[in-house]
N, C-alpha and C positions, 0 to 999 in steps of 0.2 A: 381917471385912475381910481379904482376901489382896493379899499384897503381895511382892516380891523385897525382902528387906532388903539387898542391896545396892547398892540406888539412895542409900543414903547415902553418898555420898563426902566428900574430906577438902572440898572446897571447897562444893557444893553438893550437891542432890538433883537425879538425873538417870536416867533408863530409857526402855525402850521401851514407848510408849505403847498401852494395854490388855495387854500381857502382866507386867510390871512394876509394874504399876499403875492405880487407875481413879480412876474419880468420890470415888466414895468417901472411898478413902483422902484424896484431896486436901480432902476436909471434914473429916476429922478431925488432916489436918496444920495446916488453919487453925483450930483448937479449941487444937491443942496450941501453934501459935506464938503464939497472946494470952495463953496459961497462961504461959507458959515468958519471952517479954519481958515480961509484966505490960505491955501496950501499950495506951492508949486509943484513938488516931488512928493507924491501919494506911494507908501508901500502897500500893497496890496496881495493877501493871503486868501487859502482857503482850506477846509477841511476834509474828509472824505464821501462825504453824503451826495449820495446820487440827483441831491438839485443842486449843488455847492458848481459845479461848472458856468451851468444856466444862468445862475443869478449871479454869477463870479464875472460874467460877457458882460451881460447887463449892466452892473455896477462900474466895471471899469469903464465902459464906452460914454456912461454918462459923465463920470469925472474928467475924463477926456475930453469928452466935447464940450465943456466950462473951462477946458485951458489947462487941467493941471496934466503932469507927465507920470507914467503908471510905474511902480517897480515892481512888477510880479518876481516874487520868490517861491510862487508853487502852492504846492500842499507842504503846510507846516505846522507842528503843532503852535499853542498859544504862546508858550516860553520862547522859542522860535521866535515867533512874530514880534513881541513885544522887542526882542534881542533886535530882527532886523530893521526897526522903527529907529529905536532908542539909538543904538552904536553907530550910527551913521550921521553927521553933522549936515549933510545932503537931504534928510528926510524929513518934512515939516509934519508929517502926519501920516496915521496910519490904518486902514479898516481891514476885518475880517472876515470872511465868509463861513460861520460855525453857528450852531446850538449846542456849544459845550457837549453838557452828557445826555442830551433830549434826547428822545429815543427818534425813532427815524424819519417819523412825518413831523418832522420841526427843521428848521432852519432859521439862521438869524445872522446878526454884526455884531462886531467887538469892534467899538473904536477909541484910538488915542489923539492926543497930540504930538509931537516929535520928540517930546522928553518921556514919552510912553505914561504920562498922566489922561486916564481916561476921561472918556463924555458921558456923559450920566447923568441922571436927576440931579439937576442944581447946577450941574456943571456945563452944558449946553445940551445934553438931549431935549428942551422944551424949546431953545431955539431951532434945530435942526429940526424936529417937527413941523412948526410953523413954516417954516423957508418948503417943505416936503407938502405940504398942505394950501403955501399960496400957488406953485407951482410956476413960478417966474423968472426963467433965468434967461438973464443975458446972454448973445448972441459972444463968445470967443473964442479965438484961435485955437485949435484941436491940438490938442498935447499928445505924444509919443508913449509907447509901452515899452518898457525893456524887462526880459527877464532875466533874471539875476539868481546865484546859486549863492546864498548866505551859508551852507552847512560848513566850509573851511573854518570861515572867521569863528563863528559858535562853539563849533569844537577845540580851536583855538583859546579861548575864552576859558571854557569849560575848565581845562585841562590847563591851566596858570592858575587855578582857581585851587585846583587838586589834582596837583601831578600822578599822571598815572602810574607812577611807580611807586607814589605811594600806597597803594592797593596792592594788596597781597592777596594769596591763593584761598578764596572762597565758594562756597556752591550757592548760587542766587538764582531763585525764580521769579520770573517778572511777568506780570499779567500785564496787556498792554487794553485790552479788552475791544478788539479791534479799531482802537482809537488811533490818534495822529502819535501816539506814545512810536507807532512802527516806526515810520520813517527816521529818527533820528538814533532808534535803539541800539539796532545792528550796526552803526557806524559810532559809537560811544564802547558798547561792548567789544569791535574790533582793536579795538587801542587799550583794551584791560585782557591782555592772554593769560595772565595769572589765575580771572575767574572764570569758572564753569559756569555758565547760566542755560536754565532752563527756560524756555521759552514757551507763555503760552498767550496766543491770540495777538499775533503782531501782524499779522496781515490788515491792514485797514479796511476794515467795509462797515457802507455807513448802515446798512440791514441790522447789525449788530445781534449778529445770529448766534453768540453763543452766548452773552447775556451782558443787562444793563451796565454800561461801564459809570459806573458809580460807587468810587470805592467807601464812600457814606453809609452805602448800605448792607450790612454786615453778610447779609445771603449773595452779595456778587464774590464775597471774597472765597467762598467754597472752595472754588477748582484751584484757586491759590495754595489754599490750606492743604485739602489732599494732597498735590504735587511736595510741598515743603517733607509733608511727612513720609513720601514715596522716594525722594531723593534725597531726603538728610539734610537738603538746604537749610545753610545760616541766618537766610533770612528773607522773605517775601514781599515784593512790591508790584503794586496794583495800582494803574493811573486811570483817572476819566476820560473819556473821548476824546477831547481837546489838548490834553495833559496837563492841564494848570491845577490839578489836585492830585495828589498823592496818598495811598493807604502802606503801613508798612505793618507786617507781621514777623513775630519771632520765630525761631526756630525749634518753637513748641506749639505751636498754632495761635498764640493768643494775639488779637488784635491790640496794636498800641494805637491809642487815642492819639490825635492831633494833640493837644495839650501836653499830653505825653512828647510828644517828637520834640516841641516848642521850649519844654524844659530840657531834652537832651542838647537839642541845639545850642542852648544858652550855654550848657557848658564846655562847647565846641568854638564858637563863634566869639564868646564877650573875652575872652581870657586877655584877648591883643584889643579888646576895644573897651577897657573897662568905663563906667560911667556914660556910656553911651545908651540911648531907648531901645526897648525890646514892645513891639506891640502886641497885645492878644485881646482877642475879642469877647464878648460879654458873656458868651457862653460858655467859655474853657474854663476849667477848674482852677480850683484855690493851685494845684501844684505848679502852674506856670509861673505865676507873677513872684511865688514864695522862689525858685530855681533862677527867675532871672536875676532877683537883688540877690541870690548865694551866689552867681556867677559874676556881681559886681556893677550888672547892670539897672536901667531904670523903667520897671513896668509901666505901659503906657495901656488904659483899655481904654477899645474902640467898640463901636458897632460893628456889623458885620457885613460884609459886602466889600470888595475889592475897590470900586472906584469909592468907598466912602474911605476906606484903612489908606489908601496909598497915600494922598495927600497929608494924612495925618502921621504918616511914618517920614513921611520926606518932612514934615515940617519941625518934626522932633528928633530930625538929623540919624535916625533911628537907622541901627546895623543891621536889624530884620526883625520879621511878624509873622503871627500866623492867627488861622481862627481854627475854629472846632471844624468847617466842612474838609479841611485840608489845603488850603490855598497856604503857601510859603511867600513872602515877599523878602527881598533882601536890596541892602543898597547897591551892592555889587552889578546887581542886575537892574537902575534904576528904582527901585522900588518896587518892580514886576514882579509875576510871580517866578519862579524856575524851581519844576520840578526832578529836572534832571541831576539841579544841584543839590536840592535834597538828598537823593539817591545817593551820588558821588560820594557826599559827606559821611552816609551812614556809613558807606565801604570805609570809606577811610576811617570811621572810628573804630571799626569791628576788626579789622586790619592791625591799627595802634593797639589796640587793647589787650587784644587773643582773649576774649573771653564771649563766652557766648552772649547774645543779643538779649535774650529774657533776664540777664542777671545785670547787665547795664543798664536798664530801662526799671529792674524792681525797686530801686526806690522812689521812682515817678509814679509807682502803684499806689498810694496808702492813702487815695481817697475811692469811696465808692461814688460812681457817679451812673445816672441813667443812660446815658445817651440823649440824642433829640430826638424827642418825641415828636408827631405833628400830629395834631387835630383841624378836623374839616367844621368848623362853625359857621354859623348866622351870622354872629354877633361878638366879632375878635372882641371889639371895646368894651362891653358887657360882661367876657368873660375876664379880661385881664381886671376889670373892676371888682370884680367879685375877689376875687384873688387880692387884689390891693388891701379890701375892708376887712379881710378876714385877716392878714398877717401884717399888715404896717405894722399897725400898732405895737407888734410887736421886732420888730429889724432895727438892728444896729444900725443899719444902714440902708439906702434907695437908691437905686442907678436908675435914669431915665433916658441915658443917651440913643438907647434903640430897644422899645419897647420898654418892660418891667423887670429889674432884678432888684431883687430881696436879699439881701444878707442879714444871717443871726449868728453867727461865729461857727458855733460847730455844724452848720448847713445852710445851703442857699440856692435860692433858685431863678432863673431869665425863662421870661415866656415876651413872647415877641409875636409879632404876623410876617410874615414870610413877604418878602419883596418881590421873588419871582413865580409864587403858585399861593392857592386862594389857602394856606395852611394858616394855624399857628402855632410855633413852635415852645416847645419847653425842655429843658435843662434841669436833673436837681440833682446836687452831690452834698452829699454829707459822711462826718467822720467814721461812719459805720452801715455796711449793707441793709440793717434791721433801720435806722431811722431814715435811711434813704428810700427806702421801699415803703415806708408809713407815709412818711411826707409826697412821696411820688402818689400813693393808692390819694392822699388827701385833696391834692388838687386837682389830678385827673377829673376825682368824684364833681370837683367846681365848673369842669370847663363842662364836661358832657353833662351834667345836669338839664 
């Protein structure tokens, strides 16, 4: 069996399908994840992607024929999956057949444990390699597949969460960008008759023919934007392939930043939990952490990447988190992502409030911030060096927990190397567009030097 072993990444296993990987391997990675969880009841997911079947056979037969019992719940998105893992005291563990927002020659796994705590760097992906790599599995009794319809319970869920009737009469456009956002859309929006949604790209295909679902990236939200401004819609949402990320726009076109959403949320979410953790990751702006202690909570920053945040949200007992790519975690949900409830919640605020979405969200405005940038380098370590020598000496303060950030009060900046692509990422906001755009030309000029 040939393989790219660098399809292990810190957070999942991910490559291009048939060169990185095949049939195969995916039967003996599901041999090695019953070895390695010791898991009786496997649930078992997968995405839209035209290899997502193939290697979805493969996968379960191997887990099977190591003894464990399959619970196929279909094509689901990631919220989905984590929900059918976790809310089930039958389920020891859980894998899925996805490349998130890759485009279409990629395929990969998302896996959990049964409390929906990921595998990951550090956490057993470098055992499950190994067990994948000696290729030695014992001879045991073949385990059963059942498939199983999780969407009742979910929506169930959901919908105690935030009663549909608290939702009142809005015009909402939802880009689902032909990702697994489909499949659970139409049966969430059937139980809100009060709103009008517009719909675009809910059919799931994994070709992903009318554009990157990656709502990170400002040029996917396009056809969002147009629509809003075509139908008056109160507000725009935009999910990635998988749906475990979420973009939301106002009902004036402007994109609100993740950190943005994170400080709305706090003051949706902490009211009934005050003193409880809010997590944000290294690259969200000064406005989250300032919005979670106004909303009486206590800012927790993380690195970024979901198997490194959840552990460290469940361990600080934390009501919910977010980072700058758009990943939500909340306890409700395990500490998983759900971006459904995302969604839910904005309705419901826009609902409470009657007031439009851009005037809720402006005072989450009043830092200028770049975005993430990414740069293709040589020499990540060299640049972030450079970078260090030039401004320590001058920061309030140094964060090192994932990568480099810099704080001087009135501006700061996190440059990091990307965990899942050869990038390095940078972050800079400051109190004003003119020194955020000096300080952005400043180190730009250090990294591409």
């Amino acid at each position: 069996m040939d393989y790219n072993p660098s399809i292990f990444k810190a957070y999942d296993i991910r490559g291009l399908v048939g060169k990185d990987f095949d049939a195969d391997f995916c039967e003996a990675l599901g041999r090695a994840f019953v070895l390695h969880t010791g898991a009786k009841a496997i649930v078992a997911g997968r995405d839209m992607r035209g290899s997502s079947p193939g290697y979805f056979a493969a996968l379960t037969r191997g887990m099977m024929r190591q003894g464990a019992d399959v619970i196929d719940v279909g094509m689901v998105s990631t919220p989905m999956f984590y929900f059918s893992v976790s809310d089930y005291d039958l389920h020891d563990a859980g894998i899925m057949v996805t490349a998130s927002h890759n485009p279409s020659e990629y395929n990969g796994f998302k896996m959990v444990h049964g409390d929906a705590m990921p595998i990951g760097k550090g956490s057993g992906m470098e055992e499950l390699k190994a067990l994948v790599d000696k290729g030695e599995f014992p001879d045991a009794k073949e385990g059963t597949l059942v498939q199983t319809d999780i969407v009742p319970d979910y929506l169930e869920r959901l919908f105690a969460l935030v009663p549909a009737d608290s939702i009142k009469k809005l015009k909402v456009v939802v880009d689902a960008g032909n990702g697994m956002g489909g499949v659970i859309l139409p049966k969430i929006f059937e139980a809100l008759p009060d709103v009008e949604v517009h719909e675009l790209f809910w059919e799931p295909d994994g070709t992903f023919p009318n554009h990157e679902a990656n709502p990170l990236k400002t040029e996917t939200l396009a056809d969002l934007q147009k629509k809003i401004a075509e139908v008056k819609a109160d507000v725009g949402i935009a999910l990635d392939g998988d749906a475990d990320r979420i973009g939301l726009v106002d009902e004036k076109g402007e994109i609100i930043r993740a950190d943005q959403i994170i400080a709305m949320l706090a003051h949706v979410l902490l009211p009934g939990n005050i003193g409880d953790a809010v997590t944000y990751n290294v690259s969200c702006g000064s406005v989250a952490p300032e919005e979670i202690r106004a909303s009486g909570g206590v800012p927790v920053m993380t690195p970024t990447g979901h198997a490194l945040i959840k552990p460290i949200l469940r361990a600080n007992g934390g009501v919910f988190g977010g980072e700058l790519s758009g990943h939500f975690y909340f306890r409700e949900f395990f500490g998983a992502e759900n971006t459904d409830y995302v969604m839910l919640l904005a309705l419901q605020l826009l609902s409470r409030q009657g007031k439009p979405l851009s005037e809720l969200v402006a005072p989450f405005r009043r830092y200028a911030h770049s975005g993430e940038l990414n740069f293709k380098v040589s020499d990540a370590r060299a640049s972030m060096a450079a970078i260090r020598d030039k401004y320590a000496p001058e920061a309030a303060s140094i964060t090192e927990i994932d990568g480099l950030r810099l704080d001087f009060g009135d501006w700061w900046c996190s440059i990091r190397a990307s965990n899942t692509e050869p990038l390095l990422r940078l972050n800079v906001e400051a109190a004003t567009r003119e020194m955020m755009e000096e300080k952005k030309t400043e180190i730009v000029s250090l990294i591409t030097a």
